[in-house]
C-alpha positions in Angstrom: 106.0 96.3 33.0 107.1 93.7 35.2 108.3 94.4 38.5 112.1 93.7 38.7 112.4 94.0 42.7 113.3 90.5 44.4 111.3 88.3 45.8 111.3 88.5 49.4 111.3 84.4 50.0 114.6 84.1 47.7 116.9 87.3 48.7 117.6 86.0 52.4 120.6 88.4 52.4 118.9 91.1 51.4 116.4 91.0 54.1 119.2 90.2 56.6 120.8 93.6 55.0 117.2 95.6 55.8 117.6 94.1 59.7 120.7 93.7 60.6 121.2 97.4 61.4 118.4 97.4 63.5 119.0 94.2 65.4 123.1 96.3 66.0 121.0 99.4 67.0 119.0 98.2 69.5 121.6 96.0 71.0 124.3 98.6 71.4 121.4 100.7 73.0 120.3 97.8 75.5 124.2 96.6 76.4 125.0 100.8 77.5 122.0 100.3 79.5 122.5 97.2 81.4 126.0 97.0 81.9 125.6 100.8 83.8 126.4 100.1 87.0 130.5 98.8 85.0 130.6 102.0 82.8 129.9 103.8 85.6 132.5 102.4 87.9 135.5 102.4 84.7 134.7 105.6 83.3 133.4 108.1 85.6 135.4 109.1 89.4 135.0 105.8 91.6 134.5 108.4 94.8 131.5 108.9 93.4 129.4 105.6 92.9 126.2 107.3 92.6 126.7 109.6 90.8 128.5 108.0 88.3 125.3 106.1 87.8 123.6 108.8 87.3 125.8 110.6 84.8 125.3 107.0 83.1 121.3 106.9 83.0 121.3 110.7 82.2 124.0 110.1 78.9 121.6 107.4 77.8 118.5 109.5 77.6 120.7 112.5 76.1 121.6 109.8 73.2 117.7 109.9 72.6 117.9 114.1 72.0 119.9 113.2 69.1 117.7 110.6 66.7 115.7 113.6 65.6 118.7 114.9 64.4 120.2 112.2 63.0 116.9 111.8 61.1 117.3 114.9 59.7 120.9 114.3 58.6 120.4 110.5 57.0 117.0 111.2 55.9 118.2 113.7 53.9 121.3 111.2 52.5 118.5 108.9 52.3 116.3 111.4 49.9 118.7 112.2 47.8 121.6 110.0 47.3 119.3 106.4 48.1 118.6 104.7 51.2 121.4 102.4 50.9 123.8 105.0 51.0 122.1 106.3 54.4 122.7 102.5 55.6 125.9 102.4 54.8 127.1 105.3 56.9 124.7 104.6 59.7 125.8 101.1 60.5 129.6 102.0 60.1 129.3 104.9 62.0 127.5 102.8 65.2 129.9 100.2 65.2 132.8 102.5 65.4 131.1 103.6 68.5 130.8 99.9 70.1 134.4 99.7 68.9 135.6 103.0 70.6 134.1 102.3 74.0 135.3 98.4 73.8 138.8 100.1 73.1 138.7 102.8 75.3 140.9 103.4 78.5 139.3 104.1 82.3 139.0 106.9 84.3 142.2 105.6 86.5 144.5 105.9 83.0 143.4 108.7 81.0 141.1 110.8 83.6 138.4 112.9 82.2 139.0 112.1 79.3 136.8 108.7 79.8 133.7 109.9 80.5 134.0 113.1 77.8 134.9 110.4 74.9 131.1 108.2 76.4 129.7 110.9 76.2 130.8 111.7 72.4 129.9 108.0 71.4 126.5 107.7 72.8 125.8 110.7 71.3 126.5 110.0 67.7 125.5 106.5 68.8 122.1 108.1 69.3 122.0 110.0 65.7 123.0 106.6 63.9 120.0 105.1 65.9 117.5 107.8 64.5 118.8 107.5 60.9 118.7 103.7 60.8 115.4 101.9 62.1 113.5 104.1 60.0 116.0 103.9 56.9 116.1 100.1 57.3 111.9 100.1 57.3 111.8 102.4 54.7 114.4 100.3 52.5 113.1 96.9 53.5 109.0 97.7 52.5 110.0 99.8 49.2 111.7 96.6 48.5 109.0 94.1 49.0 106.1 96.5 48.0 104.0 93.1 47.7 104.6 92.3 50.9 105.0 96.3 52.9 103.5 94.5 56.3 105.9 92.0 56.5 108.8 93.6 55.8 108.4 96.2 58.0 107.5 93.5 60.8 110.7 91.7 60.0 112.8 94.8 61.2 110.6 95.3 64.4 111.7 91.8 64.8 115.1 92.6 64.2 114.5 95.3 67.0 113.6 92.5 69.8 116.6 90.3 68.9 118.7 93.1 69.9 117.6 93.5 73.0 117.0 89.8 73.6 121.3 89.4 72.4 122.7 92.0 74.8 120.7 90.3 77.5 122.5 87.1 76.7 125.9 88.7 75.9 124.8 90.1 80.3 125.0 86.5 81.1 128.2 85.6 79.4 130.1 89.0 80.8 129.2 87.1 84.5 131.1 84.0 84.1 134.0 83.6 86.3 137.4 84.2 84.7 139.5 86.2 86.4 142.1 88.6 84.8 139.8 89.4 81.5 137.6 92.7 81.4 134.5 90.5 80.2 131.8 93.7 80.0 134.4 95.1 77.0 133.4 91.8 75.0 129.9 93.0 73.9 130.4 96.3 72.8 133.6 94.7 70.2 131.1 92.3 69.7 129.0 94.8 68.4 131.9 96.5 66.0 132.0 93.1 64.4 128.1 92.8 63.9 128.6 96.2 62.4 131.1 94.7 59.8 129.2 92.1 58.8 126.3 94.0 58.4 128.3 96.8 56.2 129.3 93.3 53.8 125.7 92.0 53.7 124.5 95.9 52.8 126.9 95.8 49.6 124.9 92.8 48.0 122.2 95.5 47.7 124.0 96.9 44.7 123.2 93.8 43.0 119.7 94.4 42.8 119.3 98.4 43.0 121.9 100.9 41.0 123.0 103.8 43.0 122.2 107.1 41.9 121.0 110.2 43.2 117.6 111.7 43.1 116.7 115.0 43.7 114.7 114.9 46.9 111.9 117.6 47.8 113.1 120.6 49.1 112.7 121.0 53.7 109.8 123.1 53.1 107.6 120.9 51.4 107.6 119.0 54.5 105.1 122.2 56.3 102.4 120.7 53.3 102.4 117.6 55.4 101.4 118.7 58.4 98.9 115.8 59.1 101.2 113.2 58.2 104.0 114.8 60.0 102.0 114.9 63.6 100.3 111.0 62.7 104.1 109.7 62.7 105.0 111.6 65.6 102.0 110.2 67.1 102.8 106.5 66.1 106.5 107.3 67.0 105.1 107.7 70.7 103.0 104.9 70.8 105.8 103.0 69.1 108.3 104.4 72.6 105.8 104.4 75.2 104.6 100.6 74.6 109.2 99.6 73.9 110.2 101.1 77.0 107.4 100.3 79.3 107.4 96.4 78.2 111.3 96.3 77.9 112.8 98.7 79.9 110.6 99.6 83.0 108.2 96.4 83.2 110.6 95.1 85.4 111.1 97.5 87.6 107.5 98.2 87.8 106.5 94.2 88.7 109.5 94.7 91.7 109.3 98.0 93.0 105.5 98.8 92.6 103.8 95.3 92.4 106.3 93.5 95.0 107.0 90.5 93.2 110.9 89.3 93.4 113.4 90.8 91.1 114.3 87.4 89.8 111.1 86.4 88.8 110.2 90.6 87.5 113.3 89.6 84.8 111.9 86.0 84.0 108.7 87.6 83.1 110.0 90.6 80.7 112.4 88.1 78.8 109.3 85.9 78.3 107.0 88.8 77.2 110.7 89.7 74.6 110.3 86.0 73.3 106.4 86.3 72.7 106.9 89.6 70.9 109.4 88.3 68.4 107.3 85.2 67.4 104.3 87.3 67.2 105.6 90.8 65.5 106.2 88.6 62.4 103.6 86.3 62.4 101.1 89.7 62.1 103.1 90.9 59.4 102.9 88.1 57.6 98.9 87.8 57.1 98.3 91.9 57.3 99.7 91.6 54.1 96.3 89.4 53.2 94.3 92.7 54.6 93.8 96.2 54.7 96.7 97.0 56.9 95.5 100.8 57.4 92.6 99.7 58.9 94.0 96.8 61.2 96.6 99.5 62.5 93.5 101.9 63.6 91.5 98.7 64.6 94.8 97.2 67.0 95.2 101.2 68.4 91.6 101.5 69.4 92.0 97.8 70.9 94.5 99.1 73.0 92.7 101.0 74.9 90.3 98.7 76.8 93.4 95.5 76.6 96.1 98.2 78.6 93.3 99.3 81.3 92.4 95.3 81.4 96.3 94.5 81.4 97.1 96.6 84.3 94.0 95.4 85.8 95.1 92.3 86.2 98.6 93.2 87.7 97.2 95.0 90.2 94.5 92.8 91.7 96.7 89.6 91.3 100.6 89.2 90.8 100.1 85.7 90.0 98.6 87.0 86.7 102.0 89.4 86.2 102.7 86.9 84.0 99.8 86.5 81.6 99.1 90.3 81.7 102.7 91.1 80.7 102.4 88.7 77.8 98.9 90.1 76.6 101.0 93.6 76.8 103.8 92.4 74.6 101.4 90.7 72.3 99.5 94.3 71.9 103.4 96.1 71.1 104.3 93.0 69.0 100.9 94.2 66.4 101.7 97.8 66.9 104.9 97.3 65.4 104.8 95.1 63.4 102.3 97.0 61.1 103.7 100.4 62.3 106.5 100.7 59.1 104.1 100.0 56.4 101.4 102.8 57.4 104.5 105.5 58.3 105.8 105.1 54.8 102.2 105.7 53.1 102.1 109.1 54.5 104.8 110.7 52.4 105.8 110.8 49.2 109.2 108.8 48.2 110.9 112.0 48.0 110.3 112.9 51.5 109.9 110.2 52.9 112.8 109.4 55.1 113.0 113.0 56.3 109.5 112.7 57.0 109.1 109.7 58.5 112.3 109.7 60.7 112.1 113.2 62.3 108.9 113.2 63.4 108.9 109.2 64.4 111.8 110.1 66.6 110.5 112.9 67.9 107.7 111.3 69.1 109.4 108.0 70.4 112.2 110.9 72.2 109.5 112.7 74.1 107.3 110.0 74.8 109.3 106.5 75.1 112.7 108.0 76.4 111.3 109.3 79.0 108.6 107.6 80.1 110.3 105.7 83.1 111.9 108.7 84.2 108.1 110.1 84.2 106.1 106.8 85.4 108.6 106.0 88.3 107.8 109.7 89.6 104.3 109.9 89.1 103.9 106.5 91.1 105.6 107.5 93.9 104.0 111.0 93.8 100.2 109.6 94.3 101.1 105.7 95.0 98.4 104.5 92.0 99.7 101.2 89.9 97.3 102.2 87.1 99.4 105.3 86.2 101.1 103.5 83.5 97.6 102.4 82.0 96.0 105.9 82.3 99.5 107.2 80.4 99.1 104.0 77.6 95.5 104.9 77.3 96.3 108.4 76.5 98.8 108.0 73.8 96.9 105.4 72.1 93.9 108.0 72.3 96.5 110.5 70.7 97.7 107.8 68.0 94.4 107.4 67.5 92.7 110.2 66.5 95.5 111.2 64.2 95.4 108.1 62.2 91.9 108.4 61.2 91.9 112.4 60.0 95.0 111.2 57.9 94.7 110.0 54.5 96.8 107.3 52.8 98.3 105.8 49.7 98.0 102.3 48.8 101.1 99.4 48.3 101.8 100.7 45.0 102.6 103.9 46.1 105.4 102.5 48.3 107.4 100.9 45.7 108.1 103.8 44.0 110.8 105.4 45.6 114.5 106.7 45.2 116.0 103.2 46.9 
């Protein structure tokens, strides 16, 4: 019987309906995280400048506590009702967030309020998050089964544009007009991404029917052991490799390596740009291979590139940049080949529980916190190659529970409950 799923080179807006979640995810993550030092001065007691910041960073790796349980809660929409429903609420839900804390009054009008209502929106902010990059790979390869790698690599992309459009949205908050609260502009911004993105998901009704399966009951995920720890093992790979390059690169190439702030940013937004040519350019001729065993073959690469990488920043900062885009190159295969192994190691009936909870899991323990961890391990014994020996280990980790795992082939990944 002929497969009736659309082609993936003639449903543009159903691809854009797989990623635009993501790309609305990762930027309403990035835009709390950069524009901390202004939610920490309008929402939290201006006596207190340091602390507020604090507070800030602190409520953005809380938000991270809750994507296991938000995979838990869509997953389990996802299992049973179909994934779209799952998208539907998760988007909706993240742009009333954006929305609320564009809206929302400062701590000199409505008190404690403020920061108690930030608090509640990075939260759920942060259960969205855990039900919908997973969701949105799961929906986008069980889509295009003929082409699982590049699917999934077309939401990892989806991923980087998100960060690299809250960095932009940083600039344009900067220019000088006086008498407008500019930093409120990218979070309503985001509310409006979120709209559009809740129109493009309702075209998916014209190519799937909603109805409800019946899911596999909790319990059947303790048969799965094995491919429960491999995507928690990829889910910190997947962290540690996101918010090194992304989130502490920077810091590290100023604080640790000396080089100047300005030219520490330059270097990460060209390491962003390199990883969102290259995450879907591997996708797309994976899909030509044996994607299981180019994921174990890119892991165990890792290895001996990260030591080399570091290596290189360490002996010579006039390399930073070179090494940092070899690094980005190395996260750019990771996950762009990531979605389509995660979804062969569970059945369609479990599968967003399963993939989700113990993906975010993994990216909670081991990407959320990893600068927190680094930053204090450097200055505790004052060696640059801490974040390699860290890498090395997770990829060791990854490793070594990709190859006891076994896996189904494409076929098995278009037959799901979508």
């Amino acid at each position: 019987m002929q497969d009736s799923r659309p082609n993936i080179h003639h449903s543009v807006p159903l691809v854009l309906a797989s990623i635009i979640g993501t790309i609305l995810e990762f930027y309403g993550f990035t835009i709390f995280l950069i524009f901390g030092d202004i939610i920490a001065a309008n929402f939290f007691p201006p006596q207190e400048a340091t602390l507020s910041l604090i507070w800030v960073y602190g409520i953005f790796a809380s938000s991270f506590l809750m994507r296991p349980i938000g995979a838990a809660i869509f997953g389990y929409i996802g299992d049973k009702y179909g994934r779209q429903w799952a998208l539907y609420l998760s988007i909706s839900l993240m742009g009333l967030t954006l929305f609320t804390i564009g809206m929302l009054p400062t701590y000199q009008s409505i008190g404690m309020l403020a920061p108690v209502m930030i608090v509640l929106c990075r939260l759920l902010q942060g259960a969205c998050a855990g039900g919908e990059y997973n969701n949105a790979g799961i929906f986008a390869i069980e889509s295009f089964a003929n082409r699982p790698a590049l699917a999934g690599s077309l939401v990892a992309f989806g991923a980087g544009m998100g960060g690299l459009l809250a960095m932009t949205m940083k600039q344009v908050s900067q220019l000088p007009l006086e008498g407008l609260d500019l930093w409120r502009l990218p979070f309503l911004l985001g509310a409006v991404m979120s709209f559009m993105g809740f129109l493009l998901r309702r075209k998916i009704k014209a190519f799937f029917p909603q109805e409800s399966r019946k899911p596999f009951p909790w319990k059947v995920l303790l048969d799965y052991k094995a491919s429960s720890l491999t995507a928690f093992s990829i889910g910190a790979i997947d962290g540690a490799f996101a918010y090194i390059t992304f989130a502490f690169m920077g810091t590290y190439l100023h604080l640790f390596i000396g080089l100047p702030q300005t030219e520490s940013i330059q270097i990460c937004m060209y390491a962003l740009a390199a990883y969102l040519l290259f995450a879907p350019f591997i996708g797309y001729f994976a899909d030509y291979m044996d994607t299981h065993v180019l994921f174990r073959t890119v892991i165990l690469l890792v290895i001996p590139i990260t030591y080399f990488v570091f290596i290189l920043i360490t002996r010579s900062s006039s390399l930073a940049l070179v090494a940092v885009l070899i690094f980005a190159l190395m996260y750019a295969a990771i996950s762009g080949l990531q979605h389509s192994y995660l979804l062969s190691l569970f059945p369609p009936q479990l599968r967003s529980r399963g993939v989700g909870i113990n993906f975010s899991l993994g990216g909670a323990i081991f990407g959320g916190s990893s600068p927190l961890i680094l930053t204090s391990l450097l200055g505790i014994y004052s060696d640059n190659m801490i974040p390699a020996y860290f890498l090395i280990l997770v990829a060791l980790f990854c490793l070594s529970t990709c190859m006891v795992t076994s896996h189904k082939g494409p076929s098995h990944l278009a037959t799901a409950p979508l």
